[in-house]
Structure formats: C-alpha cells, structure tokens
ROKOL-937982 format. One record per residue: residue number from 1; residue in one letter; x, y, z of N, C-alpha, C in turn. Coordinates in steps of 0.001 Angstrom, whole numbers, plus 500000, padded with zeros to 6 digits. Example, Ala and Ser with C-alpha at 12.3 -4.5 7.8 and 13.67 -1.06 7.14 Angstrom:
<pts>
(pt 1, 'A', (513190, 494310, 507800), (512300, 495500, 507800), (513200, 496700, 507800))
(pt 2, 'S', (512850, 497750, 507080), (513670, 498940, 507140), (512900, 500030, 507870))
</pts>
This chain:
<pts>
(pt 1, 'X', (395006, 112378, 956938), (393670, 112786, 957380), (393059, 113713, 956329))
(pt 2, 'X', (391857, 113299, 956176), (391181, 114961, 955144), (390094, 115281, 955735))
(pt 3, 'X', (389831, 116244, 954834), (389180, 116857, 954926), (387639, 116312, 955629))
(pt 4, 'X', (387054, 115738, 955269), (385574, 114633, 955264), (385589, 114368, 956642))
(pt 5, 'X', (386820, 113780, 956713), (387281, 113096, 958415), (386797, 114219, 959245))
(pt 6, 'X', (387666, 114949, 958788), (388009, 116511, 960293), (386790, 116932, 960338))
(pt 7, 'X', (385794, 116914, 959621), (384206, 117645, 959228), (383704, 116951, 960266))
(pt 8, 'X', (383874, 115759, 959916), (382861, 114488, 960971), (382750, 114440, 962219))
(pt 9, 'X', (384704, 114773, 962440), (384978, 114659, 963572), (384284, 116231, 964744))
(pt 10, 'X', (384609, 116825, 963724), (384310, 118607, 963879), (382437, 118669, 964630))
(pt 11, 'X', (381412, 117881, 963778), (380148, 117649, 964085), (379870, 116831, 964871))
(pt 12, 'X', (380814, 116367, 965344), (380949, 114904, 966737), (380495, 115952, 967985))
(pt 13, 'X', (381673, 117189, 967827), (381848, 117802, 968887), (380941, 119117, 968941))
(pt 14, 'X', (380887, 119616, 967798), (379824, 121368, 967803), (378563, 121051, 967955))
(pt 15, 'X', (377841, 119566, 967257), (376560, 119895, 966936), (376168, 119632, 968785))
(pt 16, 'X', (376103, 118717, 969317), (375635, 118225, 970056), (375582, 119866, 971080))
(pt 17, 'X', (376516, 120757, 971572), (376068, 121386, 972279), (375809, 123095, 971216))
(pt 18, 'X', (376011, 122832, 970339), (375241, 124089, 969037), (373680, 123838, 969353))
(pt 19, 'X', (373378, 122360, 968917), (371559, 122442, 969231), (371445, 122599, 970265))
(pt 20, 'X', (371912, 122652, 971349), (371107, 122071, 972949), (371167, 123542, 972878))
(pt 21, 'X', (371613, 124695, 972318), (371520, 126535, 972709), (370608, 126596, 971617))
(pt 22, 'X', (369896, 125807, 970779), (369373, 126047, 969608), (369741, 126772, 967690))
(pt 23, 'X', (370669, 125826, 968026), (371665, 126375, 966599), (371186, 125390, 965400))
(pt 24, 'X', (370897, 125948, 964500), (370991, 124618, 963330), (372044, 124846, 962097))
(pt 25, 'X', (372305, 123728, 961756), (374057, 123861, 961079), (373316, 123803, 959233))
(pt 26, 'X', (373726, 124712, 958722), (374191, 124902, 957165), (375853, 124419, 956460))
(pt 27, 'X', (376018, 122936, 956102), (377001, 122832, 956096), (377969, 122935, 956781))
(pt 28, 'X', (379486, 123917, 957196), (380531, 123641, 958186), (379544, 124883, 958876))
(pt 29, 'X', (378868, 125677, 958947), (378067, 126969, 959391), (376811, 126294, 960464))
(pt 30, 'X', (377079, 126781, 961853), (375888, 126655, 963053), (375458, 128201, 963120))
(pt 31, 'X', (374174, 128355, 962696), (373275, 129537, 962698), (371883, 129735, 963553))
(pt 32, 'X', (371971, 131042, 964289), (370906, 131023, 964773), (370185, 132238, 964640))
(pt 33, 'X', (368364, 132597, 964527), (368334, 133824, 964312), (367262, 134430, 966035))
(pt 34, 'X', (367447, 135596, 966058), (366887, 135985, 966870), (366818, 137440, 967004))
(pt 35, 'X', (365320, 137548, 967113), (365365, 139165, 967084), (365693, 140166, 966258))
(pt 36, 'X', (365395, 139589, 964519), (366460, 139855, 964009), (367747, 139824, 963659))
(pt 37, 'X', (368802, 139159, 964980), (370391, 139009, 964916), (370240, 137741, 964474))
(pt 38, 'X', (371413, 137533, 962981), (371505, 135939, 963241), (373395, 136030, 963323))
(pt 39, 'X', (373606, 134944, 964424), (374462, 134280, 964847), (374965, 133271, 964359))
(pt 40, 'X', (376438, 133798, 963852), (377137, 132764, 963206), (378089, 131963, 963928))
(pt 41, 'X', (378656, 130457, 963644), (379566, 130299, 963973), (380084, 129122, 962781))
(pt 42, 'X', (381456, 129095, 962804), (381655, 128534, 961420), (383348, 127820, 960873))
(pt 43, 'X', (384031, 126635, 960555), (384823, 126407, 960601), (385170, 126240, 959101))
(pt 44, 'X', (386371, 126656, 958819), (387118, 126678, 957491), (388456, 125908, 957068))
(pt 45, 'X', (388517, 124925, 956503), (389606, 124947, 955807), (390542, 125588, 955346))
(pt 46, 'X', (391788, 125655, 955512), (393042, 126491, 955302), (393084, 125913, 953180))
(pt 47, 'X', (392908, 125144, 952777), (392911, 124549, 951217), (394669, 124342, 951086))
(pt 48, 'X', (394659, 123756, 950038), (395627, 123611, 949218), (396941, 124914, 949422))
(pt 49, 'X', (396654, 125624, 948820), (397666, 126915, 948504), (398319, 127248, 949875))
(pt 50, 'X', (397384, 127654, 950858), (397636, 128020, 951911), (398738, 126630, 952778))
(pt 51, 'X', (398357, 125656, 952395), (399232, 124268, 953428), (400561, 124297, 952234))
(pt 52, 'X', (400672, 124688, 951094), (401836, 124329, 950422), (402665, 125882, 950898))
(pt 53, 'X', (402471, 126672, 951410), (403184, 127940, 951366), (403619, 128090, 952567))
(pt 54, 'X', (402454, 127436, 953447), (403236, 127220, 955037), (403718, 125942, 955952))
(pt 55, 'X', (403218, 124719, 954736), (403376, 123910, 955566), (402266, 123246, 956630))
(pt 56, 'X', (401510, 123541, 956877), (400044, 122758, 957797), (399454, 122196, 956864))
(pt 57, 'X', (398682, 120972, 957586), (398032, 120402, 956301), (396965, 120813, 955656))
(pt 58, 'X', (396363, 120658, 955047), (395464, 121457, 954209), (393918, 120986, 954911))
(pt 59, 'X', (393911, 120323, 956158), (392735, 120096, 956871), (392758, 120835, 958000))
(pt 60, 'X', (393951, 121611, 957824), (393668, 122715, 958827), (392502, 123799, 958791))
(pt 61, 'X', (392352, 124420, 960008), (390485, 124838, 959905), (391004, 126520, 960586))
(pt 62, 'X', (390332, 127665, 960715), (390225, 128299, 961359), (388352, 127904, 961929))
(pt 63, 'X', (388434, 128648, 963179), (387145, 128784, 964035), (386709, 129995, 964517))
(pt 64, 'X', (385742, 130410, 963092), (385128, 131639, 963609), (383786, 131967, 963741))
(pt 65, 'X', (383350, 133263, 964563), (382134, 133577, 964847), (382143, 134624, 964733))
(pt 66, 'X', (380168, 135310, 964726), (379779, 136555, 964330), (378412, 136849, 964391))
(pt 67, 'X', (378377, 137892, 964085), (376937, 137829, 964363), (376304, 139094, 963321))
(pt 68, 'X', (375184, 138856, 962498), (375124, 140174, 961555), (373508, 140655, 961890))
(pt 69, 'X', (372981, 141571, 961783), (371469, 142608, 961992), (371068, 142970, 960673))
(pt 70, 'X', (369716, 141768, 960587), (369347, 142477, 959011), (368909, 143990, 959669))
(pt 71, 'X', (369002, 144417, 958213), (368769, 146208, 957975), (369910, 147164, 958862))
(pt 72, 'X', (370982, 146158, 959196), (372262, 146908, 959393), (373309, 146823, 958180))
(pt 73, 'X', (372973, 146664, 957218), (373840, 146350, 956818), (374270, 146566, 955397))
(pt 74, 'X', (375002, 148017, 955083), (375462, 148806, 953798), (376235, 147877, 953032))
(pt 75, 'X', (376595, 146544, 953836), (377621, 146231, 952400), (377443, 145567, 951785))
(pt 76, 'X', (375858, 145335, 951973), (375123, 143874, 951163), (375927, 142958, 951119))
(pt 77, 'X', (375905, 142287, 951681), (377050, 141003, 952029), (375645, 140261, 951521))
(pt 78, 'X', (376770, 139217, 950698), (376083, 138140, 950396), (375859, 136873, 951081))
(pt 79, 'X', (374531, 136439, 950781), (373345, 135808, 951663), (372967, 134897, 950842))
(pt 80, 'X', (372724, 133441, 951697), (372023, 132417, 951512), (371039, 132534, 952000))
(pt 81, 'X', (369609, 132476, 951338), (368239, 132140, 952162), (367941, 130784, 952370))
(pt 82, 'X', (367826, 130649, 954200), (368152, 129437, 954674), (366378, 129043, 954864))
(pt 83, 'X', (365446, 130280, 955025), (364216, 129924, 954855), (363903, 131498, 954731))
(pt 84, 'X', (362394, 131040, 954706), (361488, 132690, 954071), (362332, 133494, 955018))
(pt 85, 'X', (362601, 133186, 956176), (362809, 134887, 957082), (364357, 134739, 957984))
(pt 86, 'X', (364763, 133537, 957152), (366435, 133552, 957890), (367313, 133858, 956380))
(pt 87, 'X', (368564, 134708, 956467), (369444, 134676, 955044), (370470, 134501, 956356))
(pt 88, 'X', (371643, 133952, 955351), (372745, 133501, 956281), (373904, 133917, 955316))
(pt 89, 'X', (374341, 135455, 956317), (375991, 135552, 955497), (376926, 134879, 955412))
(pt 90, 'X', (378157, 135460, 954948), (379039, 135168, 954771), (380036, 134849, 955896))
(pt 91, 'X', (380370, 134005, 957199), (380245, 134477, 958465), (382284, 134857, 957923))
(pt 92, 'X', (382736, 133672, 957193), (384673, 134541, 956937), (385090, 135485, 956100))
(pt 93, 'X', (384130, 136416, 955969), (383458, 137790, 955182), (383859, 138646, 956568))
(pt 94, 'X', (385086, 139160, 957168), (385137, 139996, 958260), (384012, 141584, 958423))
(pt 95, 'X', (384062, 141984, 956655), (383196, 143284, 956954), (382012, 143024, 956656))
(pt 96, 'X', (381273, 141745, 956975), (379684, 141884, 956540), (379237, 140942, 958552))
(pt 97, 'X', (379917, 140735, 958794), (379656, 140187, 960144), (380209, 141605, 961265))
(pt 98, 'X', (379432, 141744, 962383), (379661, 142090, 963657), (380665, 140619, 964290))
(pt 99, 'X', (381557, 140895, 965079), (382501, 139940, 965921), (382153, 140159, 967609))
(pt 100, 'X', (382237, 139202, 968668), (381993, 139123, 969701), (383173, 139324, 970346))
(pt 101, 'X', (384351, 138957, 969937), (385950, 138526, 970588), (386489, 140030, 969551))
(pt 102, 'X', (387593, 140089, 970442), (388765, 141201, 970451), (389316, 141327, 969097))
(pt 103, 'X', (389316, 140190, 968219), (389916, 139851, 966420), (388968, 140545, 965793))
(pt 104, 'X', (389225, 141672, 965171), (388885, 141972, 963999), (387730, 141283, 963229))
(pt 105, 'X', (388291, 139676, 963005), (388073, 139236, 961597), (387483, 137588, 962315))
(pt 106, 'X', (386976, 137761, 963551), (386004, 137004, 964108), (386788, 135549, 964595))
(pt 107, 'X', (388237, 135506, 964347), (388901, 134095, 964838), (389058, 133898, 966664))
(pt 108, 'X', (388219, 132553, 966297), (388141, 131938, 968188), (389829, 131406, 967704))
(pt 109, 'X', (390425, 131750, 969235), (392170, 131570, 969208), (392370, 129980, 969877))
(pt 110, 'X', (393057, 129624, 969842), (393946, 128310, 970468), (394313, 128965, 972142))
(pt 111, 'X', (393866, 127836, 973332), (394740, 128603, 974054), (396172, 128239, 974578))
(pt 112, 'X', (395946, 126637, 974169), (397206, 126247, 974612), (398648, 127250, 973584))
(pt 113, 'X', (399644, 127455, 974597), (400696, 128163, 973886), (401681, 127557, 972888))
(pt 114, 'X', (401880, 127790, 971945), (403148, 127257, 970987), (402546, 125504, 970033))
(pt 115, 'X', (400990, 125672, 969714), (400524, 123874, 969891), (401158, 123584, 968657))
(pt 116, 'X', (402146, 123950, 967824), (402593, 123473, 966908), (403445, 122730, 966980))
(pt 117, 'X', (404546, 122824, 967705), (405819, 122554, 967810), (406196, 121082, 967339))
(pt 118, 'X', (405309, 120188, 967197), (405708, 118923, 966955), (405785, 118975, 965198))
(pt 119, 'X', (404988, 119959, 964383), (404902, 119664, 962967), (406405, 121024, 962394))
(pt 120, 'X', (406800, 119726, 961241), (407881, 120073, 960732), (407301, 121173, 959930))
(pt 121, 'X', (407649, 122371, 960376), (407206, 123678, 959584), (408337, 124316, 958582))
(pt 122, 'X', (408393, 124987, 957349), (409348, 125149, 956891), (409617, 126843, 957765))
(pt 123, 'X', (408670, 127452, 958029), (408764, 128490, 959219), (408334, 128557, 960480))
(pt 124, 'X', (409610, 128606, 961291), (409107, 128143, 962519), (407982, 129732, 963444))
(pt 125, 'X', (407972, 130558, 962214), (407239, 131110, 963145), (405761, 130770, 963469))
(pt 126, 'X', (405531, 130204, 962037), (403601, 129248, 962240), (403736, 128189, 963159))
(pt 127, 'X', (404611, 127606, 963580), (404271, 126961, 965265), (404302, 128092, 966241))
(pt 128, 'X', (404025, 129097, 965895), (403448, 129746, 967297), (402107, 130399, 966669))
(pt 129, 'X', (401334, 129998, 965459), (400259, 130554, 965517), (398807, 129879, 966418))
(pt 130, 'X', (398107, 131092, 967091), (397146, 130370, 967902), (395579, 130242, 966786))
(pt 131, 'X', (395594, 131695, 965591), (394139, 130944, 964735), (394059, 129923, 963879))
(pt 132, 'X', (394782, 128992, 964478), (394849, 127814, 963236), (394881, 126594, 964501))
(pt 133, 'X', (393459, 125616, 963945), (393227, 124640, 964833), (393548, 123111, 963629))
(pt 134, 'X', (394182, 122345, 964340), (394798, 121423, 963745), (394207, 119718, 964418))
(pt 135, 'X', (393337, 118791, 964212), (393293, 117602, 964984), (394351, 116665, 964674))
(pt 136, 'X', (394667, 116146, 965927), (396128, 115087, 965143), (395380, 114333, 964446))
(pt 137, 'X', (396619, 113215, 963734), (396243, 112408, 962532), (395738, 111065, 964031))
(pt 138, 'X', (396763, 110994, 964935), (396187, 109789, 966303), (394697, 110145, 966742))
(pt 139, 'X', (394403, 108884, 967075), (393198, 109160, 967706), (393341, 109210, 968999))
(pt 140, 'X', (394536, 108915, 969996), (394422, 109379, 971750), (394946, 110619, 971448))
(pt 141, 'X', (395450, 111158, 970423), (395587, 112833, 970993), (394782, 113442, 970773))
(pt 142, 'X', (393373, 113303, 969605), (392521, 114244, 969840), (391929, 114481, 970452))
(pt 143, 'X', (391991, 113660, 971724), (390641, 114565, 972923), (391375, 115754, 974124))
(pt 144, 'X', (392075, 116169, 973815), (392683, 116781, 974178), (392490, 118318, 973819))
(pt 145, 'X', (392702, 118108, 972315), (392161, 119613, 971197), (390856, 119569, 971065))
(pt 146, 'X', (389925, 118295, 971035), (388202, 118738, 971073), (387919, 119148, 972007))
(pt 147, 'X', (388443, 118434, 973292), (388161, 119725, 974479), (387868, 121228, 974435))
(pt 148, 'X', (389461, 121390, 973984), (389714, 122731, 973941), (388856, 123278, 972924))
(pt 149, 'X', (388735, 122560, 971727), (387940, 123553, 971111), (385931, 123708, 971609))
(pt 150, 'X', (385701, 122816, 972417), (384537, 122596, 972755), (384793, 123840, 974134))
(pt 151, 'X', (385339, 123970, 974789), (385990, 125343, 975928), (385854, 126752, 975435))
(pt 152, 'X', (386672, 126893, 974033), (386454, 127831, 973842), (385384, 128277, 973010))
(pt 153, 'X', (384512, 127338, 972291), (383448, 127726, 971534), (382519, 128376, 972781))
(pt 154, 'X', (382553, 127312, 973774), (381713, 127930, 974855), (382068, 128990, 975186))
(pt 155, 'X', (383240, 129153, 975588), (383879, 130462, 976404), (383547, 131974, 975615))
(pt 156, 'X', (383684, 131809, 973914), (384068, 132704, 973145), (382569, 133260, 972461))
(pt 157, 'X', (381917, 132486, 972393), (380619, 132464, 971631), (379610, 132130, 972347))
(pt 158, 'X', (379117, 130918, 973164), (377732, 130294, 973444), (377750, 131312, 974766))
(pt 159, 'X', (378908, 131855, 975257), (378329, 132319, 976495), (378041, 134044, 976503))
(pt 160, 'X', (378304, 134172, 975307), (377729, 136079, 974701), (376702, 136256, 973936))
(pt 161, 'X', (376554, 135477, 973010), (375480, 135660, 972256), (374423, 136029, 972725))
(pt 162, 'X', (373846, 135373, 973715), (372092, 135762, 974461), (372215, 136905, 975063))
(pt 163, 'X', (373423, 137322, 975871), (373688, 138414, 976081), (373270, 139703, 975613))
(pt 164, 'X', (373572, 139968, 974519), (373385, 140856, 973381), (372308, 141538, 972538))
(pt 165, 'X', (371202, 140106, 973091), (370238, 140188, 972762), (368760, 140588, 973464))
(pt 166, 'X', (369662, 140840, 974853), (368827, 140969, 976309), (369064, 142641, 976407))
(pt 167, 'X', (370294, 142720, 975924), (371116, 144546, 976574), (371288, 144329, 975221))
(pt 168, 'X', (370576, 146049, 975547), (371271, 146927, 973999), (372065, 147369, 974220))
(pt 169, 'X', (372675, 147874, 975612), (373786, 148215, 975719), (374926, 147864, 975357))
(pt 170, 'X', (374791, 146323, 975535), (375849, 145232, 974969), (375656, 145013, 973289))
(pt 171, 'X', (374747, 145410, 972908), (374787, 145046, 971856), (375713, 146375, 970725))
(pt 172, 'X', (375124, 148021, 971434), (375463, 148767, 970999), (377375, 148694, 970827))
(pt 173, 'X', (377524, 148019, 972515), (378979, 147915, 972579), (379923, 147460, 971148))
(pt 174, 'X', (379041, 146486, 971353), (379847, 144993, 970862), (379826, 145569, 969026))
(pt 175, 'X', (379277, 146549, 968339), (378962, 146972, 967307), (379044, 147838, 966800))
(pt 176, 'X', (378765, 149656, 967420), (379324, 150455, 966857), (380173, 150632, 968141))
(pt 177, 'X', (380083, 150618, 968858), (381344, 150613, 969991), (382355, 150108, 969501))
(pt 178, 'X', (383005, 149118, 968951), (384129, 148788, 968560), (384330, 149059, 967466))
(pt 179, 'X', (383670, 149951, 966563), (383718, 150734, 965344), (384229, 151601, 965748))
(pt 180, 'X', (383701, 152356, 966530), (384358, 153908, 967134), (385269, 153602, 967251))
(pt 181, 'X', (386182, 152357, 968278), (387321, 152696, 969494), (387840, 152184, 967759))
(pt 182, 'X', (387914, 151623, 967189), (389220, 150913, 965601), (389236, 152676, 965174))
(pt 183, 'X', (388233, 153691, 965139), (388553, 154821, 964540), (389472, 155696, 964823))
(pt 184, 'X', (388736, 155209, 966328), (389518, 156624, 967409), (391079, 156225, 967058))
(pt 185, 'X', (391189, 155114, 967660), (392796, 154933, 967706), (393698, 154868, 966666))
(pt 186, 'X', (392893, 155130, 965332), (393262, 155577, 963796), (393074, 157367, 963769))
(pt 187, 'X', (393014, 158045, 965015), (393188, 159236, 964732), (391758, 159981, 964256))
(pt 188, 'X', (390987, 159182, 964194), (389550, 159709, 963481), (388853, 159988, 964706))
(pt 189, 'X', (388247, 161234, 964717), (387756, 161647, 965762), (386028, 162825, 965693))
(pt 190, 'X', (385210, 161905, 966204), (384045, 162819, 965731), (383699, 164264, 965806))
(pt 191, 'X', (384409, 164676, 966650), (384461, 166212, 966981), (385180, 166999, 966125))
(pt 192, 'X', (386352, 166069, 965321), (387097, 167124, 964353), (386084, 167278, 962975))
(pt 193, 'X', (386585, 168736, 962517), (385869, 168936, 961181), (386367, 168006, 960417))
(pt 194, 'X', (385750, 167785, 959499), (386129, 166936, 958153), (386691, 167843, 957241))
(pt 195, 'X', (388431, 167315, 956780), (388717, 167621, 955746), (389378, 167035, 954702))
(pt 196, 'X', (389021, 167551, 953518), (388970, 166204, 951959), (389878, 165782, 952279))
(pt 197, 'X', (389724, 164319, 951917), (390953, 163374, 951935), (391871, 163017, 953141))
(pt 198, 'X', (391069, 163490, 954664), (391661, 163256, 955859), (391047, 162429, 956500))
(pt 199, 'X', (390101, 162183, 955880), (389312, 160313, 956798), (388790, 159714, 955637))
(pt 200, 'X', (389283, 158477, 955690), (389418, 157808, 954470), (388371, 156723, 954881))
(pt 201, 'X', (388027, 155762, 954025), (387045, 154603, 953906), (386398, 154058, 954947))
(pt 202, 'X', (387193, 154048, 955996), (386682, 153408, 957262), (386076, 153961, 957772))
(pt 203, 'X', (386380, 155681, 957721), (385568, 156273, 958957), (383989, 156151, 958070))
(pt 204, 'X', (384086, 156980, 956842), (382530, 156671, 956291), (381481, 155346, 956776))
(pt 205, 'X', (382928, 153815, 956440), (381723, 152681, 956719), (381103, 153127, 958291))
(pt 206, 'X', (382229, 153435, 959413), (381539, 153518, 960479), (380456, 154660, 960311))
(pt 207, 'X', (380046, 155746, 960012), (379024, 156553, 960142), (377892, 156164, 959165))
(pt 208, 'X', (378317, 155454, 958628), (376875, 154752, 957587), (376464, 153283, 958491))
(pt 209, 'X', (377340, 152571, 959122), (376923, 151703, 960156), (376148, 152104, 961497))
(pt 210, 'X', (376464, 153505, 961820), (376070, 154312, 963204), (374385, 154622, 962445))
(pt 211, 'X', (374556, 155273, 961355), (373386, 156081, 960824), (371753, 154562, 960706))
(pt 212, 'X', (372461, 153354, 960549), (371809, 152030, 960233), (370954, 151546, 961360))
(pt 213, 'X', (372444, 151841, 962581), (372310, 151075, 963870), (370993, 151689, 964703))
(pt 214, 'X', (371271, 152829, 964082), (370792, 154153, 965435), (369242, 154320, 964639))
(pt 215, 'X', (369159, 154202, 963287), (367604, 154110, 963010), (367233, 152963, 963631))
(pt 216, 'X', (367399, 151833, 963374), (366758, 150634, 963756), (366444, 150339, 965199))
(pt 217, 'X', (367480, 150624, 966453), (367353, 150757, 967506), (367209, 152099, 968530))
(pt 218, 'X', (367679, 153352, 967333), (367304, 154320, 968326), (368674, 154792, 969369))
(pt 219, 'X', (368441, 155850, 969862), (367396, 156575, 970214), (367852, 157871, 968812))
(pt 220, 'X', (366400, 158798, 968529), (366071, 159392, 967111), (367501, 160150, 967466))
(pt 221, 'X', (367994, 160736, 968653), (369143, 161990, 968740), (370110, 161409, 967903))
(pt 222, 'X', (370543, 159996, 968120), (371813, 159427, 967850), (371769, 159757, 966692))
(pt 223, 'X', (370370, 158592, 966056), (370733, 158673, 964494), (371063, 160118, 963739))
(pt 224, 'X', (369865, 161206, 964092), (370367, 162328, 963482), (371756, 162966, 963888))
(pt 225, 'X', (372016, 162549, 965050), (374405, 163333, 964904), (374713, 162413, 963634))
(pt 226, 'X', (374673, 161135, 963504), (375346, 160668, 962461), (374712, 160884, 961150))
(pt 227, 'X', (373828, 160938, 961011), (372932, 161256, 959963), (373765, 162719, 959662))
(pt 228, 'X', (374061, 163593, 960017), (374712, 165329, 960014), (375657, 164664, 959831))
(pt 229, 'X', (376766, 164065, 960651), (378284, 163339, 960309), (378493, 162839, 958977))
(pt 230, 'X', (377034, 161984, 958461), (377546, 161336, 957198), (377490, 162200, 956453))
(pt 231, 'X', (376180, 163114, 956320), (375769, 164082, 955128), (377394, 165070, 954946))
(pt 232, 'X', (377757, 165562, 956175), (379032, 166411, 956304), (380084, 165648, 955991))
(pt 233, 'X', (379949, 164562, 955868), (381751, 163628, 955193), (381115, 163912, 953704))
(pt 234, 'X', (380301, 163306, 953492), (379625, 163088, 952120), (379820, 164636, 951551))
(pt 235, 'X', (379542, 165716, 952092), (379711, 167027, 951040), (381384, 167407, 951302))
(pt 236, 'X', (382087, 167162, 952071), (383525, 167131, 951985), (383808, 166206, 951202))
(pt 237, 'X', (383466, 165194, 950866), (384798, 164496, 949876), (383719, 164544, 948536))
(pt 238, 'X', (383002, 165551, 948062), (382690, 165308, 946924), (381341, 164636, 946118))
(pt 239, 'X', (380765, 163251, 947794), (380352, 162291, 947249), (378542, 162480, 947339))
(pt 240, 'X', (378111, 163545, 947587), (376793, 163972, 947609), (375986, 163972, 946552))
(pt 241, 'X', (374945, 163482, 945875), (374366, 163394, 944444), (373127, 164318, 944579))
</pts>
C-alpha cells in the first residue's frame, strides 16, 4: 500500500463530513477560519526513517488537530497564505498551534486497545502504540478503522471547535489554561518571586502567550498582571533592552 492510496482513501472519509462543518482541505490539511481562530486538522505520514527504525509501514499517518489565533502568536510559526485573510500554520508544529485534546502535541489517539498486534514488529512495545493510525493493506478490514477514525475525528475535534468560539471561557481554558496547569505542575508558580535561572523557557513562552491572549480578548486587568510578570521575568534574567 502507499502512500497516494492511504491519501485517497483518507479523503474518502474526512472530506465528506470536514465540508458539511465547513472545512476546506490544503493538501493532507482541513482548515477552517473563524473569528479570527483558524482550525486545523491534519494527517501525516510516519516516512521512511521512522518505518525502518520501528517497523510500521511508512504509510503510517498520525491524526492531528489544533487550532492557532492570529495576533496570538510570539513564535511566528510559519504560514501558508491560503487567501488575502486566511494563513495556515504549521498544524505538526506542537508550539505554534493551541490543542483541543489532553496531548501536548495535538495527536487524536486510536481507541481500540493494543491495534497492532497482528504486524510483525521488531519491538513489541509499538503494538501497543495508540498515535499511530495504520489502514490494512485488505479491503474488508478497513471499514472497521475508517469508522473509528471518522468517531474520533468527530468525537475529538468537530464536536469542540464551535464551542470555543461561542465561550471565551472555553476558549481561555483550552489556551492559557492549559499553559498555566503544564507550569504549575512544573513547579512554576505565579505568586513566587522570580529568581535568575529558576524558571526557565517555558514559563516566559507562557507569560508572553498570557500578555498576547489577554490584549486581544481582555479583560485590560489580566493583561497588565502579565504584562508586570513578563517585564519582572525579563529584568530577572537579564533580558530587558
């Protein structure tokens, strides 16, 4: 099976309910913009290197989503302009996308348990991985996995996105909310003073993401605590011009 196939097969199943929510596809990428947010969702090839080191075939895909806010966004992630007023990141770029799901790094999971077990792995621990979606080479077993992956695109993505865009609450959540809680539980804590060399890279991106979020949506209090937070990391480690 290659690559071409799995694509085809892949647009058999996303496009049809990607447009009916109003998505239009850039290559393996279904994008939508709104309100400013554009919404990614997006499937990848595992390549060459990756199938010779573990064994899956190299038409293996991960399935991920995201979602990014122009004028949120310090890390200039690089952008395709898809027209005058849509650019479309990088969506398997983990730090230039916001994520909807619990992963970090934006991967919709497998839910069936252990779906490897039939391929001769040279480690059997990658038959128990769930971010790696695989279609058999048969054609009666794949409706089985398009299901599933048509389940969880819905489950994981089509049914949050609008969400987000209705509540800021949800949106705040879903964005610097899960910035904070990755800090907190790294020990970084906004109430402690800052001292050199005791909050390292991450905490900055989050207070330059807070300082982004909180101009653009408000309310003025927020932005200025972080606005004081960043200026006060920034004259502790040195980096003030």
């Amino acid at each position: 099976m290659d690559n071409k196939y799995v694509i085809s097969r892949l647009n058999d199943v996303l496009e049809p309910i990607m447009k009916a929510h109003g998505f239009k596809r850039k290559g393996r990428i279904y994008y939508k913009e709104k309100n400013d947010i554009v919404f990614l969702l997006g499937t990848q090839g595992v390549g060459n290197y990756f199938a010779q080191v573990t064994g899956f075939p190299s038409c293996t895909f991960r399935l991920m989503e995201g979602f990014w806010i122009q004028n949120v966004d310090y890390w200039n992630a690089r952008v395709n302009l898809c027209s005058p007023n849509i650019q479309l990141p990088d969506v398997f770029s983990m730090n230039a996308v916001f994520h909807f799901n619990d992963k970090s790094d934006g991967c919709i999971l497998r839910k069936v348990q252990s779906p490897y077990q039939y391929l001769n792995l040279n480690n059997p621990v990658e038959m128990e991985r769930m971010d790696l979606w695989l279609i058999p080479d048969k054609d009666e077993e794949q409706g089985p996995v398009l299901d599933e992956l048509r389940e969880q695109v819905t489950d994981c993505f089509l049914s949050k996105y609008e969400m987000i865009v209705n509540n800021s609450r949800k949106l705040e959540e879903c964005t610097i909310g899960k910035l904070r809680q990755y800090n907190i539980e790294r020990g970084y804590d906004e109430n402690k003073p800052f001292v050199h060399g005791s909050y390292l890279g991450n905490y900055r991106h989050y207070l330059n993401y807070a300082v982004l979020f909180y101009k653009k949506y408000g309310p003025v209090e927020l932005y200025n605590k972080y606005y004081t937070l960043l200026s006060e990391w920034r004259e502790v480690s040195g980096l003030n011009e």
